[in-house]
N, C-alpha and C positions, 0 to 999 in steps of 0.2 A: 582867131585861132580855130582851128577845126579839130572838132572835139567829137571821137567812136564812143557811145555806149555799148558794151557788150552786157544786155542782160539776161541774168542767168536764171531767171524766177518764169518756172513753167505758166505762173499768174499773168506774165505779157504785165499790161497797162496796169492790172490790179495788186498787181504787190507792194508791200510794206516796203521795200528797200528804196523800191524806184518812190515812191513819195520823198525818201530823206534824198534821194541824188537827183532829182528834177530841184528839190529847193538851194541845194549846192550850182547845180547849175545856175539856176536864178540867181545867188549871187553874182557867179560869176560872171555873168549878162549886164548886171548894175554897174560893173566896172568897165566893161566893153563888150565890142560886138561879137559873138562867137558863132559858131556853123556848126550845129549838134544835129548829129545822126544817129540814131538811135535802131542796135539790131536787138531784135525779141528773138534768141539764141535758139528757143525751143521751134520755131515757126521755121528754122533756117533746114538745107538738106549737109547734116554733115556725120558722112562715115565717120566710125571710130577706126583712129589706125592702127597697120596692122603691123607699126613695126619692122616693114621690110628694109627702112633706109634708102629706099633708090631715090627720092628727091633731094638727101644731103647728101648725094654721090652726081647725081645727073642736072645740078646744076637748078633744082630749086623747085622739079616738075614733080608732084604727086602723082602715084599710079589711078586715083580715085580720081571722077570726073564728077564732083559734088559743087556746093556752093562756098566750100573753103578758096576755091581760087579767086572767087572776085573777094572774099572776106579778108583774104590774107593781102591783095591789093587795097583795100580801102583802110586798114591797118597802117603798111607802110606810108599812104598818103596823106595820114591823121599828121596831128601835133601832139594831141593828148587822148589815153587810152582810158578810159574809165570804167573797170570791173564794177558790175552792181547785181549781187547776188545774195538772196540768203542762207544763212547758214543749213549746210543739211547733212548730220550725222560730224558736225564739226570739220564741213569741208565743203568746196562748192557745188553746186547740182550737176549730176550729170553730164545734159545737154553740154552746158560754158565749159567741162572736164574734158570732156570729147572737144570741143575747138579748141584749146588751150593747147591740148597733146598734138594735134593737127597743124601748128607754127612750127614743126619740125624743119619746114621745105627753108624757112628764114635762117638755118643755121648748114654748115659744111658739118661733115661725118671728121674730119680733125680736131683737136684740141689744142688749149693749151691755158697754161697756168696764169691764175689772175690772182693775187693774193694769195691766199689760204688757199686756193681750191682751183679744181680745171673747170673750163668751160667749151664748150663747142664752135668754133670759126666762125663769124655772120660772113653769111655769102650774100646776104642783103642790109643794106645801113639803113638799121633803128637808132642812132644816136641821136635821131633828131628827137624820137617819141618822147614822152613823159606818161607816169604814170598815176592813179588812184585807184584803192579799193575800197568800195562803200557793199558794208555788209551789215544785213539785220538780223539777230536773232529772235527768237522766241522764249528761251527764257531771261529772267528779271536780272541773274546776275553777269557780271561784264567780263569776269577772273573765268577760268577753267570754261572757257567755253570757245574765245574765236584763236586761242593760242597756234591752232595747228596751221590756220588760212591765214594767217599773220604771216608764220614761215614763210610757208609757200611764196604766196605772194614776192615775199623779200628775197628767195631763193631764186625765181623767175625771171628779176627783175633788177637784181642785183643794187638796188640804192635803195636811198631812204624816202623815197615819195611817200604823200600821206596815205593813212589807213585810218580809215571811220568805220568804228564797229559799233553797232548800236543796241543795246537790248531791250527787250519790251515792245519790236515793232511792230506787233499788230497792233498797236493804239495807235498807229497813224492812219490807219483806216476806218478808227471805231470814233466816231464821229463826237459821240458823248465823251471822248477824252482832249477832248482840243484845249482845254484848260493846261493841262497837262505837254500836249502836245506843239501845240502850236510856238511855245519859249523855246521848246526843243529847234524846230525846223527855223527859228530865224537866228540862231546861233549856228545852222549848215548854212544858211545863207550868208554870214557874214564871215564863215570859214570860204565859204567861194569866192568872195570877193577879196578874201585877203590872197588867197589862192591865183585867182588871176593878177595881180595887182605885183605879188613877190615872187610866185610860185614854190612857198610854203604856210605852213597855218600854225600860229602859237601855240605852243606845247599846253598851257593851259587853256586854251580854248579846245582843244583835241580832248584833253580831259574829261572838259564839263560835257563836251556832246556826246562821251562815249563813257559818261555813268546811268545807272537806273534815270527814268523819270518820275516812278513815282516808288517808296520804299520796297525791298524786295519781296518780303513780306504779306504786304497785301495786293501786291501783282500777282501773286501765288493763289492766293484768294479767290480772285476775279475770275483767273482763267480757272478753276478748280469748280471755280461754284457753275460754269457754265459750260463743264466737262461734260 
């Protein structure tokens, strides 16, 4: 399987999220051979658009000469897409917002009705894609906080691929929490491996990975005391 990371954590190599989606990945490696490519979103050149619409008019070609045209190629040429972003203001960073809005050129300026709702003509076939969103936040509790990138996500993407939202992820970088930590990331491991295996992951194991790891409470604490 060939597998895009688009990572949205301006941290590149050092962010909390990408710890939980490299051990997902790891799973999924256990199960079989996969081809991960991994883009560090912030390091890429990509204009924000501007809205003009000429690429879902003209046949797929953006008026910007940035690094979306080979990203929206290597896109298309994936199997599975894998968002990994942390949470920021209850939505994703930037940088990954700005390429997100940039897959315009993958849809025709038409419409039409898919269910409940309209959607926009592909003038290129993603039906092969599949998707994941692996998202960490910062604070301890898991309610009122990743509700809006949940949406999104589901709105973008129109099906039920998995979502891993995690809270409390700076303890995956904080060494002195691996007590803690570590049950956490082999529970994404062996959600990867069910993942490649079925290409979904038991509603109760989605659960466990994406409550507190350690009480809300004194995650409050921790980070408070070293505010």
């Amino acid at each position: 399987m060939k597998i895009l990371v688009l990572n949205g954590s301006p941290k590149r190599e050092k962010s909390d999220t990408l710890r939980i989606t490299r051990a997902f990945l790891d799973g999924m490696a256990e199960a079989g051979t996969q081809q991960v490519h991994t883009i560090h979103v912030i390091d890429r050149h990509i204009e924000y658009c501007t809205g003009c619409f000429s690429c879902m008019r003209s046949g797929g070609r953006c008026v910007q000469d940035d690094d979306m045209r080979e990203i929206l190629e290597e896109i298309v040429q994936s199997d599975l897409l894998i968002l990994s972003f942390p949470l920021y203001c209850y939505g994703m960073p930037a940088p990954l917002k700005a390429l997100i809005d940039r897959t315009l050129p993958l849809s025709r300026m038409t419409m039409q009705k898919v269910g409940e709702r309209y959607e926009h003509v592909a003038q290129t076939d993603t039906s092969h894609l599949r998707y994941v969103m692996i998202c960490g936040c910062g604070f301890p509790n898991s309610r009122h906080n990743f509700e809006a990138a949940r949406m999104q996500f589901r709105l973008l993407f129109c099906g039920n691929d998995p979502i891993l939202t995690v809270p409390e992820s700076p303890m995956f970088n904080a060494p002195e929490a691996a007590v803690a930590t570590e049950p956490r990331l082999a529970l994404v491991r062996q959600a990867g491996r069910q993942y490649a295996k079925s290409g979904a992951i038991a509603a109760d194991l989605l659960e466990e990975i994406c409550s507190p790891m350690i009480p809300e409470e004194q995650y409050a604490a921790i980070v408070n005391a070293g505010a």
